[in-house]
N, CA, C and O atoms as a GROMACS GRO file, in nm:
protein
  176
    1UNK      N    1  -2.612   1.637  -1.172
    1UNK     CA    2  -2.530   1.560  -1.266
    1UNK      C    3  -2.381   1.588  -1.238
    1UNK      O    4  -2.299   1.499  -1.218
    2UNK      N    5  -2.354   1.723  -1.238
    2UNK     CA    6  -2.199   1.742  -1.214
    2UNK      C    7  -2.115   1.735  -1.046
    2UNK      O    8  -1.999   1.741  -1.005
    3UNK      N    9  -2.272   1.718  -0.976
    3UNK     CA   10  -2.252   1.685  -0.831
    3UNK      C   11  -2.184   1.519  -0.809
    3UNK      O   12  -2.079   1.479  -0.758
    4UNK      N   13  -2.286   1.458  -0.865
    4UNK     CA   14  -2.235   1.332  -0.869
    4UNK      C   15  -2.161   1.280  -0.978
    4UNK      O   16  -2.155   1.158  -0.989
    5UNK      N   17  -2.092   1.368  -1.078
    5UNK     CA   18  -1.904   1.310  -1.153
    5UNK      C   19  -1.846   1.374  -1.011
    5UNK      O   20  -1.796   1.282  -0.947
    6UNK      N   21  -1.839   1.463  -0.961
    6UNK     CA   22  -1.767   1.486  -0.898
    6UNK      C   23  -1.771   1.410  -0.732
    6UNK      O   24  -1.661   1.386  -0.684
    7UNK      N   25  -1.849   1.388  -0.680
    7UNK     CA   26  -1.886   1.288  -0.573
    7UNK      C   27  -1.773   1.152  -0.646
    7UNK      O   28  -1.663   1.120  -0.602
    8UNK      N   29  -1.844   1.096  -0.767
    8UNK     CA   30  -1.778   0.962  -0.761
    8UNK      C   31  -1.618   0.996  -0.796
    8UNK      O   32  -1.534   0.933  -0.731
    9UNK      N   33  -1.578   1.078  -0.882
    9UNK     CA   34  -1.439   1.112  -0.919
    9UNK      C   35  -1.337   1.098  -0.730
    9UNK      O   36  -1.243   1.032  -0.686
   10UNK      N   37  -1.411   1.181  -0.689
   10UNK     CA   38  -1.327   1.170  -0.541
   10UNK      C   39  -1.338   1.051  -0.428
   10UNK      O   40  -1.269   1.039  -0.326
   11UNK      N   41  -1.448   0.963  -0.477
   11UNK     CA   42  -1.448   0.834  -0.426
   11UNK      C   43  -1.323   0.805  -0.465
   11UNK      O   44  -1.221   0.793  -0.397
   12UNK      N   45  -1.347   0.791  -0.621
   12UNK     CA   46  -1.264   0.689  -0.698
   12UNK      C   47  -1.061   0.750  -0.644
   12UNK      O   48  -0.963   0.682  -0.613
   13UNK      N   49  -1.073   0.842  -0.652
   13UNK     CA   50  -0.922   0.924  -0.605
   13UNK      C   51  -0.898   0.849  -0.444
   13UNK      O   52  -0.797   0.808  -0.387
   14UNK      N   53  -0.990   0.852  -0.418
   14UNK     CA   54  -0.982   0.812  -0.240
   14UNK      C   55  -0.969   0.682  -0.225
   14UNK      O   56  -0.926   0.631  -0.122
   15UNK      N   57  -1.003   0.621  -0.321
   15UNK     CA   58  -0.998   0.442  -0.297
   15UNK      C   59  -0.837   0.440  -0.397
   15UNK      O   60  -0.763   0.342  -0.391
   16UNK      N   61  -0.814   0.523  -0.456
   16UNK     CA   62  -0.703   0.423  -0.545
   16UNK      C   63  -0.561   0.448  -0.459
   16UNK      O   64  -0.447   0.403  -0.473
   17UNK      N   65  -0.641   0.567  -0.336
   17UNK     CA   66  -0.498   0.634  -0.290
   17UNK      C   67  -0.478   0.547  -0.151
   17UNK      O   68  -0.376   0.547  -0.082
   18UNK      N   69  -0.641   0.447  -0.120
   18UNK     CA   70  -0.630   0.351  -0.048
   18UNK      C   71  -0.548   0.248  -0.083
   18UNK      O   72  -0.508   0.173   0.006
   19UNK      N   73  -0.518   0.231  -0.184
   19UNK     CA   74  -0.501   0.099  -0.261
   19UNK      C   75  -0.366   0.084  -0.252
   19UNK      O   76  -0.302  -0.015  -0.214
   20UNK      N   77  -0.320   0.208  -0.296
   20UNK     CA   78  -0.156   0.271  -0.328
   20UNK      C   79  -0.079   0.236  -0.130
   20UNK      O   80   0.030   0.190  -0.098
   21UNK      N   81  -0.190   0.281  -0.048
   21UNK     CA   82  -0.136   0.281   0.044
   21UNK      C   83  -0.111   0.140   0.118
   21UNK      O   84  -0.022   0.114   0.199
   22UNK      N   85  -0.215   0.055   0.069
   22UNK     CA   86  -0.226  -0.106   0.110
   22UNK      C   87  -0.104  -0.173   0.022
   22UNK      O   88  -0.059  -0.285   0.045
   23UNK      N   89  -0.068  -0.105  -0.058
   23UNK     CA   90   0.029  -0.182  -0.159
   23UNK      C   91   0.226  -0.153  -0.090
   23UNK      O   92   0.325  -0.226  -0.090
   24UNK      N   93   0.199  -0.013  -0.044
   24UNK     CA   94   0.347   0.044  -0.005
   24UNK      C   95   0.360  -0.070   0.139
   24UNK      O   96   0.454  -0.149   0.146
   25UNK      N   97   0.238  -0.060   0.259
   25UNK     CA   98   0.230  -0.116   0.341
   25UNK      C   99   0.270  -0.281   0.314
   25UNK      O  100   0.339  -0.326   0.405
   26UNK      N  101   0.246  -0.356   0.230
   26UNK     CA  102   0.253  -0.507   0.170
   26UNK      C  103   0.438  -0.462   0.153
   26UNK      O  104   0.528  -0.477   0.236
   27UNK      N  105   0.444  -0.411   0.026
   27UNK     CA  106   0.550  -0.370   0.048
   27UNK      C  107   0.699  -0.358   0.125
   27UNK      O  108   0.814  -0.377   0.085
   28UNK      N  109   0.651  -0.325   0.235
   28UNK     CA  110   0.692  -0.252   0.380
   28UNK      C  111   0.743  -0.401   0.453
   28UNK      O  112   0.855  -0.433   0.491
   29UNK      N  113   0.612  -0.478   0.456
   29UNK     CA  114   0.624  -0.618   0.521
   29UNK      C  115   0.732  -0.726   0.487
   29UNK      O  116   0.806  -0.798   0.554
   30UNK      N  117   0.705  -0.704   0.335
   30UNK     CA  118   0.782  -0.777   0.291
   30UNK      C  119   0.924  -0.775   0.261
   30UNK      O  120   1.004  -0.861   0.224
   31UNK      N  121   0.933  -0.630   0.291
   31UNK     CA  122   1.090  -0.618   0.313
   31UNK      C  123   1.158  -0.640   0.452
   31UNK      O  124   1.268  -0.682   0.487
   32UNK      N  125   1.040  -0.589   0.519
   32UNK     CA  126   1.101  -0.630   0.690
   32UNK      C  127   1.149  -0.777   0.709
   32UNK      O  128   1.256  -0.815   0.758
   33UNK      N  129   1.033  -0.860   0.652
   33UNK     CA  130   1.032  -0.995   0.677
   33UNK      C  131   1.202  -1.012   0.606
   33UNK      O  132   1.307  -1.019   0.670
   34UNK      N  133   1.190  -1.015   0.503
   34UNK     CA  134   1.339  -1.044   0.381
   34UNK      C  135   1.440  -1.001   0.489
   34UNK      O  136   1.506  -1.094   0.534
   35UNK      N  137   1.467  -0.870   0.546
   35UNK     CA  138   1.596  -0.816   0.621
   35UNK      C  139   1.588  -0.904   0.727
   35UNK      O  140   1.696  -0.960   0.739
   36UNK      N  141   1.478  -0.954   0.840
   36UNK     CA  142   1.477  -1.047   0.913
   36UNK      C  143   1.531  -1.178   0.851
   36UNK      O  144   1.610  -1.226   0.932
   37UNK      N  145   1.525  -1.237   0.767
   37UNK     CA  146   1.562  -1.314   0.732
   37UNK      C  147   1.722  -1.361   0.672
   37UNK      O  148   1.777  -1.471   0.660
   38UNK      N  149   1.767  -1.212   0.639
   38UNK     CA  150   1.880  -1.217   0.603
   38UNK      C  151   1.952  -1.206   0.722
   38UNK      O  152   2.034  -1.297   0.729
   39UNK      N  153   1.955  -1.127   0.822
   39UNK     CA  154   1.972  -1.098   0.957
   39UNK      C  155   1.984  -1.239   0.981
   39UNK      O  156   2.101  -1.277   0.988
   40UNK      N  157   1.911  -1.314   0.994
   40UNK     CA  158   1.933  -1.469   1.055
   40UNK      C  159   1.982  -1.555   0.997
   40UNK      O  160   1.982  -1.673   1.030
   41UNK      N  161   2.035  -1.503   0.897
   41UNK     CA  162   2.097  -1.634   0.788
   41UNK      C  163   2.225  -1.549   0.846
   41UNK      O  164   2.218  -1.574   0.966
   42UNK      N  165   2.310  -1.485   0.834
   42UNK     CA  166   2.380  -1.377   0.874
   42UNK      C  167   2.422  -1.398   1.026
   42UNK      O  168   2.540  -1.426   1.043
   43UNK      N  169   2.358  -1.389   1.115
   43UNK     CA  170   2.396  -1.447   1.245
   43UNK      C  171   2.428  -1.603   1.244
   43UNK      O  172   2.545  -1.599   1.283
   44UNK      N  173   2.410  -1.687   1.232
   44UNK     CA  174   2.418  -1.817   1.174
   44UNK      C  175   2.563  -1.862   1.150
   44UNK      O  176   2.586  -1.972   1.100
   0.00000   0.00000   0.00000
């Protein structure tokens, strides 16, 4: 019983810290893209 709270507790820690990391990465993109974009409005 306390094998598996603790099994799923560290799933659950491991997926949200997936999540966190898919979100900074989105993030990441979307700022690159924006500075690219300003960059070219800017050269222009």
């Amino acid at each position: 019983m306390m094998l598996r709270l603790i099994s799923s507790l560290a799933s659950g820690v491991s997926a949200s810290a997936t999540a966190r990391w898919h979100i900074k990465r989105n993030c990441l993109r979307k700022l690159l893209e924006y500075t690219r974009r300003v960059a070219h409005t800017i050269k222009r």
